[in-house]
mmCIF file of the N, C-alpha and C atoms, coordinates in Angstrom:
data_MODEL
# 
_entry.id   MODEL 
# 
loop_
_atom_site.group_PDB 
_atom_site.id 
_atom_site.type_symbol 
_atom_site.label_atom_id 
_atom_site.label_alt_id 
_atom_site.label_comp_id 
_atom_site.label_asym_id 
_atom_site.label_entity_id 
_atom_site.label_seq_id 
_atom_site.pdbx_PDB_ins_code 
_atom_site.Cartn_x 
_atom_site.Cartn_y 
_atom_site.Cartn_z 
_atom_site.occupancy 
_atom_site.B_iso_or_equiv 
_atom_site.pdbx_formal_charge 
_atom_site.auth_seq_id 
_atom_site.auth_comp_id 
_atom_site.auth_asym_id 
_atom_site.auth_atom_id 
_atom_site.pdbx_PDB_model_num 
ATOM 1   N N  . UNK A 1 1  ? 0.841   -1.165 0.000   1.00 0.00 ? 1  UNK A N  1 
ATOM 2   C CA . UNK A 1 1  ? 0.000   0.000  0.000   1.00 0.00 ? 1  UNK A CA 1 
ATOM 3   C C  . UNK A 1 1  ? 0.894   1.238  0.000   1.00 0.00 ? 1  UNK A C  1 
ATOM 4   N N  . UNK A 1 2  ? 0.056   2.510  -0.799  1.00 0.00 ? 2  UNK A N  1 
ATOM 5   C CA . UNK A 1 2  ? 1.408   3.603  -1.136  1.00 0.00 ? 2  UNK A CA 1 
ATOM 6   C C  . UNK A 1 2  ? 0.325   4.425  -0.309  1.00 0.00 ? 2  UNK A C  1 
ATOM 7   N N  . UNK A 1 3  ? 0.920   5.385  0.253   1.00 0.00 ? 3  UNK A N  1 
ATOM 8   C CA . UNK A 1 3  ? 0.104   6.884  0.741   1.00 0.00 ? 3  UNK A CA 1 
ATOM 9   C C  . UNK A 1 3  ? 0.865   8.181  0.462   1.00 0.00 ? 3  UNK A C  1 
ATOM 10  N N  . UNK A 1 4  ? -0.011  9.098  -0.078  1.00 0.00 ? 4  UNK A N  1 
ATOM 11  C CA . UNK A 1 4  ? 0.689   10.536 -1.096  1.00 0.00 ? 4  UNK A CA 1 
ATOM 12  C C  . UNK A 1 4  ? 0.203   11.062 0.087   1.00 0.00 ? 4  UNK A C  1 
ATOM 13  N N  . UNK A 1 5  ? 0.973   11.332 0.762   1.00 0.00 ? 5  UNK A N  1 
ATOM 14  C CA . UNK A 1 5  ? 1.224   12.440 2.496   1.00 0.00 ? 5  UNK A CA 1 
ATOM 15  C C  . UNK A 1 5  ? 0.987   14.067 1.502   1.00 0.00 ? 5  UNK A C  1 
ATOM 16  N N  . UNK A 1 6  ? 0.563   14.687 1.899   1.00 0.00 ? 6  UNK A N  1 
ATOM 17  C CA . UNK A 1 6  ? 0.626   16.511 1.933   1.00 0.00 ? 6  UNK A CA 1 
ATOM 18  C C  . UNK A 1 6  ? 0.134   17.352 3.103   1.00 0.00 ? 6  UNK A C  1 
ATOM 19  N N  . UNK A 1 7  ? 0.805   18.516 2.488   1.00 0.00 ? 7  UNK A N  1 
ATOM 20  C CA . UNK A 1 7  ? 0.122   19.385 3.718   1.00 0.00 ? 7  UNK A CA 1 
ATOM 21  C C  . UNK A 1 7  ? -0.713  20.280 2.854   1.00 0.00 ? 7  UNK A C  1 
ATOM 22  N N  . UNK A 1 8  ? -2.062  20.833 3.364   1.00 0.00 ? 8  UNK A N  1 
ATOM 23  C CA . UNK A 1 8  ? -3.017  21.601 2.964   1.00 0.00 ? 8  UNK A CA 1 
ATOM 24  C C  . UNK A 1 8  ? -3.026  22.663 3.702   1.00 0.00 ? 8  UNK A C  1 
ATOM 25  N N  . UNK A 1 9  ? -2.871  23.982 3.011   1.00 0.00 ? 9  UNK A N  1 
ATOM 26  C CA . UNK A 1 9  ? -2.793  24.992 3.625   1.00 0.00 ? 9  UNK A CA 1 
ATOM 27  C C  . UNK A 1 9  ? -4.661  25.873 3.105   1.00 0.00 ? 9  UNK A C  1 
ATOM 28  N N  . UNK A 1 10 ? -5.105  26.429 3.830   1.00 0.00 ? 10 UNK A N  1 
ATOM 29  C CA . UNK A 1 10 ? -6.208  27.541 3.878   1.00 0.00 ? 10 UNK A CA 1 
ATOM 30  C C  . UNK A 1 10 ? -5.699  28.681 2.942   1.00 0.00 ? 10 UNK A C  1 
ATOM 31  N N  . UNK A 1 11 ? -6.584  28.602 1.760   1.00 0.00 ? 11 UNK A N  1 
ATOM 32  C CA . UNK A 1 11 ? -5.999  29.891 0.509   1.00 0.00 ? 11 UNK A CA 1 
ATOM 33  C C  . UNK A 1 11 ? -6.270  30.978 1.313   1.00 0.00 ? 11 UNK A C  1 
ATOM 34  N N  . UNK A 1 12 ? -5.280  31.786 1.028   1.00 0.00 ? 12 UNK A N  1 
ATOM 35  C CA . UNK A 1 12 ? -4.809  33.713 1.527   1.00 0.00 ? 12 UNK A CA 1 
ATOM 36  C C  . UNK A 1 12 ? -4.483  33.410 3.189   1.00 0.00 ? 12 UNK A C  1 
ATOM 37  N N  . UNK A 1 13 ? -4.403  32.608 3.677   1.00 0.00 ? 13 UNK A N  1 
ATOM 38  C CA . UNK A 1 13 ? -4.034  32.857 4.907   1.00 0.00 ? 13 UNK A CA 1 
ATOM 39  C C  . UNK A 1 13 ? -2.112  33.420 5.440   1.00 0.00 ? 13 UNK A C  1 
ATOM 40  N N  . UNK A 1 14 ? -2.286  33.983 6.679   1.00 0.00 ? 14 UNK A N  1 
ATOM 41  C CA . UNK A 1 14 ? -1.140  34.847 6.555   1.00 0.00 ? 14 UNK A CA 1 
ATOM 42  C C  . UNK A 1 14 ? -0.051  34.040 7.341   1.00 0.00 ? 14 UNK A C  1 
ATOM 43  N N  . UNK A 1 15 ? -0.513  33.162 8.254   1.00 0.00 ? 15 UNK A N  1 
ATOM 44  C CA . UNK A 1 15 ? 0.460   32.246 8.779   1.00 0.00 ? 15 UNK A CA 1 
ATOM 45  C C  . UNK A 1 15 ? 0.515   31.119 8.174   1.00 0.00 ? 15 UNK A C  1 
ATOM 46  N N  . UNK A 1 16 ? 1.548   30.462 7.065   1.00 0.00 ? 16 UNK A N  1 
ATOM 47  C CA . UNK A 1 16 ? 0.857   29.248 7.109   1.00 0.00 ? 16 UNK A CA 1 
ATOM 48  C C  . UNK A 1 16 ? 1.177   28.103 7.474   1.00 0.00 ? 16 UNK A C  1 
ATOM 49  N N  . UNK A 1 17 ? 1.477   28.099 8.836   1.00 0.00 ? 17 UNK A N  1 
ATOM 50  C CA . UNK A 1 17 ? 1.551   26.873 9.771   1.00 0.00 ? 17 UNK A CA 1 
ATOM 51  C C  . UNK A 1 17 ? 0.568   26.767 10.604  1.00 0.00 ? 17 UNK A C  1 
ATOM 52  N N  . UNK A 1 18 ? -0.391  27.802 10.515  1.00 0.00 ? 18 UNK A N  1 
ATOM 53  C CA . UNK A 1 18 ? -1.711  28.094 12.081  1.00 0.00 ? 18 UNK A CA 1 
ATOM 54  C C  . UNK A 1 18 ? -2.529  27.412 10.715  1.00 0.00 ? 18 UNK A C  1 
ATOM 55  N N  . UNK A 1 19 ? -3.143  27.411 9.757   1.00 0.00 ? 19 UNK A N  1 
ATOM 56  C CA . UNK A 1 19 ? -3.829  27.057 9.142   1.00 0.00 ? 19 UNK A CA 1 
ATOM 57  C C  . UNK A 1 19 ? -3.292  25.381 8.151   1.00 0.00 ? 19 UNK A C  1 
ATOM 58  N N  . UNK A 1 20 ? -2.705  25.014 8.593   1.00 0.00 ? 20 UNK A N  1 
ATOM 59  C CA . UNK A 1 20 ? -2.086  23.690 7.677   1.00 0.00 ? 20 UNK A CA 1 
ATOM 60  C C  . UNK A 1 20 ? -2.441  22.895 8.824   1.00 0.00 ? 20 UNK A C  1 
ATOM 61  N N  . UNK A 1 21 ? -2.626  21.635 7.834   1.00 0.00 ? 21 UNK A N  1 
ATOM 62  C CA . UNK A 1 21 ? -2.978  20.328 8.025   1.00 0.00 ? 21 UNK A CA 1 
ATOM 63  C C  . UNK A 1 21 ? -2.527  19.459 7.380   1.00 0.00 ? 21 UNK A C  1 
ATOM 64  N N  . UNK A 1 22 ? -1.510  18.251 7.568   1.00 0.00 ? 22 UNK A N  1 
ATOM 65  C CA . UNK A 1 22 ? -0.825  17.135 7.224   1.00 0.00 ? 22 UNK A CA 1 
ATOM 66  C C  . UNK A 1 22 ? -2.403  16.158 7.221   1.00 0.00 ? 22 UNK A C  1 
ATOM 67  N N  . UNK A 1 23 ? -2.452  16.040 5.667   1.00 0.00 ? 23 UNK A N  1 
ATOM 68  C CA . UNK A 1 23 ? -3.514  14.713 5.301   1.00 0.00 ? 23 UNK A CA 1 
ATOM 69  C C  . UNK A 1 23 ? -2.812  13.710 4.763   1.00 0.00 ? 23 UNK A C  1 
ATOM 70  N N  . UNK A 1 24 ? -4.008  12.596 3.645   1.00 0.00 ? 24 UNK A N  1 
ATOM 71  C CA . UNK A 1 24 ? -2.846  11.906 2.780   1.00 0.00 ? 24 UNK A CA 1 
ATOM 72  C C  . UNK A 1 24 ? -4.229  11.114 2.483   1.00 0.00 ? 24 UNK A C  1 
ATOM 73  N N  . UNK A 1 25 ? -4.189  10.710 0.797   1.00 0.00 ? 25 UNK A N  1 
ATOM 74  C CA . UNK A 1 25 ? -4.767  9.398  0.401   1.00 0.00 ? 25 UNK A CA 1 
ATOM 75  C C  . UNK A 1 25 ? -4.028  8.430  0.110   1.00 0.00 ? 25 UNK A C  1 
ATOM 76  N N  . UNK A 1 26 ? -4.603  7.074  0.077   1.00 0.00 ? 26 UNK A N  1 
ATOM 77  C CA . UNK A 1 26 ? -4.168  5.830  0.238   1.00 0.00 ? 26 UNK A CA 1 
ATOM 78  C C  . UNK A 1 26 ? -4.484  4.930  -1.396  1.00 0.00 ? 26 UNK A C  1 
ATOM 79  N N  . UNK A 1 27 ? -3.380  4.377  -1.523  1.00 0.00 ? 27 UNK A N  1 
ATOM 80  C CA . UNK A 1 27 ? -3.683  3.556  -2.614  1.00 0.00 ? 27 UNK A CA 1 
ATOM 81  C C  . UNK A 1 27 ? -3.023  1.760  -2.899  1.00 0.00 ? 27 UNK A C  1 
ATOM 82  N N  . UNK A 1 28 ? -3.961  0.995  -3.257  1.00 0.00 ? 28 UNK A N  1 
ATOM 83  C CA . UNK A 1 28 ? -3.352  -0.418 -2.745  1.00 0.00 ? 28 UNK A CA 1 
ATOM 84  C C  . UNK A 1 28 ? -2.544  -0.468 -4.254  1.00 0.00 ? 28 UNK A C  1 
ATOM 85  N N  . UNK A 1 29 ? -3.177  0.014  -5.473  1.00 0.00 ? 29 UNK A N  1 
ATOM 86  C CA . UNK A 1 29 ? -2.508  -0.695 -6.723  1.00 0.00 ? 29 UNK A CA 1 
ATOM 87  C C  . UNK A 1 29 ? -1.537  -0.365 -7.336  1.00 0.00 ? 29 UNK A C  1 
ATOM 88  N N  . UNK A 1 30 ? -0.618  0.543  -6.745  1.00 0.00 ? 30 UNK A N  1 
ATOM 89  C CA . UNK A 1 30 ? 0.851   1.678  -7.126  1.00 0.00 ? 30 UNK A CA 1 
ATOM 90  C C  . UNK A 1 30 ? 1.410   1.417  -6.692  1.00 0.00 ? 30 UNK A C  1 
ATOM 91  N N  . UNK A 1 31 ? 2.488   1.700  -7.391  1.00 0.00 ? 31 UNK A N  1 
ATOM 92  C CA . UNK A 1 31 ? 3.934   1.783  -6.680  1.00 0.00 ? 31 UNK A CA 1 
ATOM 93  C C  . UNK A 1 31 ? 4.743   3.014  -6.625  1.00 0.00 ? 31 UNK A C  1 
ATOM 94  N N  . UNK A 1 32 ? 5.503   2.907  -5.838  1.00 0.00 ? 32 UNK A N  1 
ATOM 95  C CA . UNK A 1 32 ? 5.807   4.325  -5.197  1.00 0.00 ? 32 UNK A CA 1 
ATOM 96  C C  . UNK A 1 32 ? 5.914   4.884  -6.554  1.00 0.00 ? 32 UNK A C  1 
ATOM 97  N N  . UNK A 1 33 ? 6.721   4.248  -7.642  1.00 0.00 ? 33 UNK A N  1 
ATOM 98  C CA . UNK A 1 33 ? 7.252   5.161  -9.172  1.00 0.00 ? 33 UNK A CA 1 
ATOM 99  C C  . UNK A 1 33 ? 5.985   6.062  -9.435  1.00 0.00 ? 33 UNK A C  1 
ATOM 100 N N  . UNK A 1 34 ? 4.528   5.117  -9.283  1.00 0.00 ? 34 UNK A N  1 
ATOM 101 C CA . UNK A 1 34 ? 3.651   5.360  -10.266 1.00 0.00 ? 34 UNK A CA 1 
ATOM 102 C C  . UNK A 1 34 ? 2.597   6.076  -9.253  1.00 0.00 ? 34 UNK A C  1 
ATOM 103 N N  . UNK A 1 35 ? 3.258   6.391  -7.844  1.00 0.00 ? 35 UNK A N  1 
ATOM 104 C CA . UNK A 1 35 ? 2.131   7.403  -7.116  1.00 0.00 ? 35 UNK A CA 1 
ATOM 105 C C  . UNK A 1 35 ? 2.851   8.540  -7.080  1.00 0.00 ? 35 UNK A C  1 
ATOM 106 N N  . UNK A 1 36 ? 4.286   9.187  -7.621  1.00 0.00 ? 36 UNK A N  1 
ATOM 107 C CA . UNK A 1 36 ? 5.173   10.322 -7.457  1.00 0.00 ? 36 UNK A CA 1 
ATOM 108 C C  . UNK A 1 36 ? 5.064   10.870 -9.173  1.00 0.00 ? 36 UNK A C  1 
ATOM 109 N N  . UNK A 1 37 ? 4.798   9.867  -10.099 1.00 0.00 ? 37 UNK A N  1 
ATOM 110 C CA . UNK A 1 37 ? 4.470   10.572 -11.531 1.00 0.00 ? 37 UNK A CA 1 
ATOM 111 C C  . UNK A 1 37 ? 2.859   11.071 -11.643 1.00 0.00 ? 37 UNK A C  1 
ATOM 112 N N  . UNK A 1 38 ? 1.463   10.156 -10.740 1.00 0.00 ? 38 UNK A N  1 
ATOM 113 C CA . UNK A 1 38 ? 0.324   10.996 -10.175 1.00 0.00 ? 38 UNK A CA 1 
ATOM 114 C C  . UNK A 1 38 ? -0.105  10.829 -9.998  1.00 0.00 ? 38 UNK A C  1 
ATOM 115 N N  . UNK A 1 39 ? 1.023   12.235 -9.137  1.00 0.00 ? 39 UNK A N  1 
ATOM 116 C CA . UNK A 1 39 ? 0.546   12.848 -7.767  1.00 0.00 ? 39 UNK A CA 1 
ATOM 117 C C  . UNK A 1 39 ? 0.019   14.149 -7.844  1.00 0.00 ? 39 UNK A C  1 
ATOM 118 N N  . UNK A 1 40 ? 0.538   14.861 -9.082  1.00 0.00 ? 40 UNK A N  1 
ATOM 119 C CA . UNK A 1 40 ? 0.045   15.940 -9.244  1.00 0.00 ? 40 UNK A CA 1 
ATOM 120 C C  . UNK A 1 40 ? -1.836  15.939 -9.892  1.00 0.00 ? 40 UNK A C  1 
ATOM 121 N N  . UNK A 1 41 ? -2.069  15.175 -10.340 1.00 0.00 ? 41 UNK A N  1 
ATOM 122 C CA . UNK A 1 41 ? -3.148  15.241 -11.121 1.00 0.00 ? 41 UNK A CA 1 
ATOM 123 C C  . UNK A 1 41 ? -4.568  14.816 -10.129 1.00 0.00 ? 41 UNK A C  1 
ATOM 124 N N  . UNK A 1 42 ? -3.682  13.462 -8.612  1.00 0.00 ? 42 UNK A N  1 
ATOM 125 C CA . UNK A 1 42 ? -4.754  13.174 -7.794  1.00 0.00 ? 42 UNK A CA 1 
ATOM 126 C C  . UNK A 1 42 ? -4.539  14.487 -7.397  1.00 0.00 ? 42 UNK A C  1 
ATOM 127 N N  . UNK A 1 43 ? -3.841  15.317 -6.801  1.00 0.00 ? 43 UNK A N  1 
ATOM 128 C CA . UNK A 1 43 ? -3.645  16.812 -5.830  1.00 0.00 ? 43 UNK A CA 1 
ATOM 129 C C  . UNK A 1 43 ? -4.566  17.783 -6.414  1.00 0.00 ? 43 UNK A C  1 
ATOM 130 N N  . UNK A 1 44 ? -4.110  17.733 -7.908  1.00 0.00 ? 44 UNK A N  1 
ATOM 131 C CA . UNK A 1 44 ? -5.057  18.845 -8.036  1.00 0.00 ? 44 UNK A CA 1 
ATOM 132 C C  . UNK A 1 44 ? -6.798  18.675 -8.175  1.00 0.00 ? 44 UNK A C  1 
ATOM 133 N N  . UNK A 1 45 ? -7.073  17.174 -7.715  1.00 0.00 ? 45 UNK A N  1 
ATOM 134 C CA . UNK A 1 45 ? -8.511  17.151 -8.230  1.00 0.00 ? 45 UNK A CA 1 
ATOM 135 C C  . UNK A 1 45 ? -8.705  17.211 -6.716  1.00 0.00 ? 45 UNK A C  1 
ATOM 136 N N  . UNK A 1 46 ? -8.156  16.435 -5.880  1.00 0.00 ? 46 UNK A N  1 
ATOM 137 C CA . UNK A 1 46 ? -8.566  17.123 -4.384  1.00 0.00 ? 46 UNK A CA 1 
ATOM 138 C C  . UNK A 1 46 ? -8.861  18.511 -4.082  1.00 0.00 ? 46 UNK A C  1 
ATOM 139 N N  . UNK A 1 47 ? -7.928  19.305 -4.672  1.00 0.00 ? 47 UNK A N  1 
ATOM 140 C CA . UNK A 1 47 ? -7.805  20.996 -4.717  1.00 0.00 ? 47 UNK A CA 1 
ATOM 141 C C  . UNK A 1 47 ? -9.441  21.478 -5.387  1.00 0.00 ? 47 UNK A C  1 
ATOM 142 N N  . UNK A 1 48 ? -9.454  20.820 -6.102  1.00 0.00 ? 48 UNK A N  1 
ATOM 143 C CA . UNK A 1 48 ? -10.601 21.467 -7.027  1.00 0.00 ? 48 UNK A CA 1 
ATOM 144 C C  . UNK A 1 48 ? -11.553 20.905 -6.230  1.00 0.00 ? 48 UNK A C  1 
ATOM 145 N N  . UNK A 1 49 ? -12.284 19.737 -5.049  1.00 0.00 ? 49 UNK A N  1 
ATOM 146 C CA . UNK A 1 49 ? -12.802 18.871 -4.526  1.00 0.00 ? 49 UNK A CA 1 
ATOM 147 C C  . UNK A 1 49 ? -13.031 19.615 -2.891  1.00 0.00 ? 49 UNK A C  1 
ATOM 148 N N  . UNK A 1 50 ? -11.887 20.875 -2.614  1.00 0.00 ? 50 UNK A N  1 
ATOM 149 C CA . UNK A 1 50 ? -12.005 21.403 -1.025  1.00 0.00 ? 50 UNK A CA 1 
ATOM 150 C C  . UNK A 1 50 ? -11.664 23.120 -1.854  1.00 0.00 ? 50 UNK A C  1 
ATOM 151 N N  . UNK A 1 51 ? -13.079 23.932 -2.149  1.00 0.00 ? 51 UNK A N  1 
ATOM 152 C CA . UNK A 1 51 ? -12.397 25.174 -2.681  1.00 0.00 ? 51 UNK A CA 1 
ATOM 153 C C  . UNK A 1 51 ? -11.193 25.696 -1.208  1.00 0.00 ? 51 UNK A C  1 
ATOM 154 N N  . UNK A 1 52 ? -10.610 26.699 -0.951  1.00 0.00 ? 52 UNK A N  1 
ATOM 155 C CA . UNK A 1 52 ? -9.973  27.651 -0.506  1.00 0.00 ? 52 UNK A CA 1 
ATOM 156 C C  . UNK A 1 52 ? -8.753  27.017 -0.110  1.00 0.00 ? 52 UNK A C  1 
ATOM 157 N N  . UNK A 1 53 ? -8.483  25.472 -0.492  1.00 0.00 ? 53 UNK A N  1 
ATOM 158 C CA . UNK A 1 53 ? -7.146  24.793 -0.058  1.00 0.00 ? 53 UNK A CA 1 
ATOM 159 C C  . UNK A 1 53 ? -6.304  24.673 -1.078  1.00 0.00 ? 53 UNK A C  1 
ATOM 160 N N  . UNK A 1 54 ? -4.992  24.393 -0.704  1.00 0.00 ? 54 UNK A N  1 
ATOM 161 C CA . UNK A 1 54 ? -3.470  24.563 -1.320  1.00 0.00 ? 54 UNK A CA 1 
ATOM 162 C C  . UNK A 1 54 ? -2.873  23.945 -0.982  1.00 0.00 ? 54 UNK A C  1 
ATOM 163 N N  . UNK A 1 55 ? -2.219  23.052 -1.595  1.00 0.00 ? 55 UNK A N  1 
ATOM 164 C CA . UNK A 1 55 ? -1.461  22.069 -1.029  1.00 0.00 ? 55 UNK A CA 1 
ATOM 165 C C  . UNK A 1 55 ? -0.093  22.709 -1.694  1.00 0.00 ? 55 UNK A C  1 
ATOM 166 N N  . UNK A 1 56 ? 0.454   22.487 -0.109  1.00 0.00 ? 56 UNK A N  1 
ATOM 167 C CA . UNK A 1 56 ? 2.440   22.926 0.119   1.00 0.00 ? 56 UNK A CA 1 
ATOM 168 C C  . UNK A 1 56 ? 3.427   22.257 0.000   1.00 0.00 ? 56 UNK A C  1 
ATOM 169 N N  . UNK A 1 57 ? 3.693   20.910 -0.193  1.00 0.00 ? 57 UNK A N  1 
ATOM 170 C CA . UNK A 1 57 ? 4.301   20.036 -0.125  1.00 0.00 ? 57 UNK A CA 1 
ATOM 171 C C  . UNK A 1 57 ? 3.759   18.652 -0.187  1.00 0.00 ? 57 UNK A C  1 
ATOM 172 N N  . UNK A 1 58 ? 4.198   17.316 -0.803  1.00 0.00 ? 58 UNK A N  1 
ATOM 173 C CA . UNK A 1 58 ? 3.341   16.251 -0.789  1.00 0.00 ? 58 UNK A CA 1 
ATOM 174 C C  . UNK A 1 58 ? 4.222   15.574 -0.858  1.00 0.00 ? 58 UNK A C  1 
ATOM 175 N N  . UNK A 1 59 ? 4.778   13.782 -0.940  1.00 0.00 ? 59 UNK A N  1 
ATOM 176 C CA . UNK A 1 59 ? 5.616   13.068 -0.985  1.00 0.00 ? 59 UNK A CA 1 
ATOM 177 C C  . UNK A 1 59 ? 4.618   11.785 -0.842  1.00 0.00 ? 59 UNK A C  1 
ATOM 178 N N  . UNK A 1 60 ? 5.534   10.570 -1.414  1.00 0.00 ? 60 UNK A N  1 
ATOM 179 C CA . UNK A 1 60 ? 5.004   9.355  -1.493  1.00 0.00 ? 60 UNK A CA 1 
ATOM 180 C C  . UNK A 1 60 ? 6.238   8.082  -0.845  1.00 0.00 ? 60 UNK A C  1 
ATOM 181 N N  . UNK A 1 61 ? 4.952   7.438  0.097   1.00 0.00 ? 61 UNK A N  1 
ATOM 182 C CA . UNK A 1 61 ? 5.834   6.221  1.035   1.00 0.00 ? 61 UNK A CA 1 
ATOM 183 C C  . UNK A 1 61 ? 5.106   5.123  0.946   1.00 0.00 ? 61 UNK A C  1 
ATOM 184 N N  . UNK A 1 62 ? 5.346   3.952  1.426   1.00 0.00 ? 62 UNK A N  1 
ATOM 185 C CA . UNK A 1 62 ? 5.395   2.809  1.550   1.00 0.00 ? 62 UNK A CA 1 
ATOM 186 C C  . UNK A 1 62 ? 4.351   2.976  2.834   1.00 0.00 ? 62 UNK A C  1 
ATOM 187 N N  . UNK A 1 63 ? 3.125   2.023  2.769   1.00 0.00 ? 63 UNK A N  1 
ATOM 188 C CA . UNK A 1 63 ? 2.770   2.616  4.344   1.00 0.00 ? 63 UNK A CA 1 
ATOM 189 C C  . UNK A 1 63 ? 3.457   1.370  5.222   1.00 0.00 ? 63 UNK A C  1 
ATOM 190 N N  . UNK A 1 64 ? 3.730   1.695  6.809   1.00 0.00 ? 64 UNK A N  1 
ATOM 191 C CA . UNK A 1 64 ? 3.417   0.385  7.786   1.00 0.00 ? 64 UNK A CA 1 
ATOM 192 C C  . UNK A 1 64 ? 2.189   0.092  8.437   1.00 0.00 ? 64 UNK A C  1 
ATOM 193 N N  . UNK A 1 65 ? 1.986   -0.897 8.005   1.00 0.00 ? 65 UNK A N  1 
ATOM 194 C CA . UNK A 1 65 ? 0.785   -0.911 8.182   1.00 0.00 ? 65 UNK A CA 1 
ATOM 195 C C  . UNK A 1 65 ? 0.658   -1.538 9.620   1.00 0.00 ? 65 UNK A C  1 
ATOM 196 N N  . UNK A 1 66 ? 1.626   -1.425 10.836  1.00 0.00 ? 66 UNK A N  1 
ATOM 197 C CA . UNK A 1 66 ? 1.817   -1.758 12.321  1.00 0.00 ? 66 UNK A CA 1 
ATOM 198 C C  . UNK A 1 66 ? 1.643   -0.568 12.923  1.00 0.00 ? 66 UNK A C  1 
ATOM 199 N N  . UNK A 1 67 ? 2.452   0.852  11.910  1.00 0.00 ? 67 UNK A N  1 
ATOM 200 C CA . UNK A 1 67 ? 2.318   2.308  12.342  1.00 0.00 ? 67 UNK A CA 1 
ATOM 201 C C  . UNK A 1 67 ? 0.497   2.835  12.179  1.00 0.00 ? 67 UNK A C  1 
ATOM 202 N N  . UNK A 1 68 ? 0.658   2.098  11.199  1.00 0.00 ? 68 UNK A N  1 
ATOM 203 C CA . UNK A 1 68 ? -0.838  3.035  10.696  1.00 0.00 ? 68 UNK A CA 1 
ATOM 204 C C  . UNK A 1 68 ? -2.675  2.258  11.511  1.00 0.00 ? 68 UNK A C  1 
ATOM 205 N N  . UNK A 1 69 ? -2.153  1.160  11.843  1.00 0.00 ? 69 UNK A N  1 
ATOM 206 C CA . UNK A 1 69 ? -3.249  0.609  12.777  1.00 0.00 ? 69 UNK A CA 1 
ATOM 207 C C  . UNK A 1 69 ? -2.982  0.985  14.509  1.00 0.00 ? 69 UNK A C  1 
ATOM 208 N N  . UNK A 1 70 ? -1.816  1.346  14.904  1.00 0.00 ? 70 UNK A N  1 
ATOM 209 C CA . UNK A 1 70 ? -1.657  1.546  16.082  1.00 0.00 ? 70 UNK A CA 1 
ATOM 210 C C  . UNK A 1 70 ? -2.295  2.699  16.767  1.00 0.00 ? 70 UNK A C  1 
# 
């Protein structure tokens, strides 16, 4: 299982660490190659999916799945 981690920031806001939030979707049938070539295209349909959000950064991992049930 791959998960595309980002952070979502609140459009026009002036701090943007008071308004960000570390999310992430999950995917069983990718591999890391093929969730970092898209990633841009799932991001931007999320974007278009939450108006006034921005995503700042995003990256793709391997999940554990011992971390992620705990």
């Amino acid at each position: 299982m791959i998960e595309l981690i980002f952070v979502a920031c609140m459009f026009g806001a002036q701090s943007q660490s008071a308004n960000c939030q570390e999310r992430s979707l999950l995917f069983t049938d990718v591999t890391p190659m093929t969730c970092m070539m898209g990633a841009q295209p799932q991001l931007a349909q999320w974007v278009n999916e939450h108006p006034g959000q921005r995503v700042r950064s995003w990256k793709c991992r391997l999940v554990n799945l011992a971390e992620r049930e705990a």
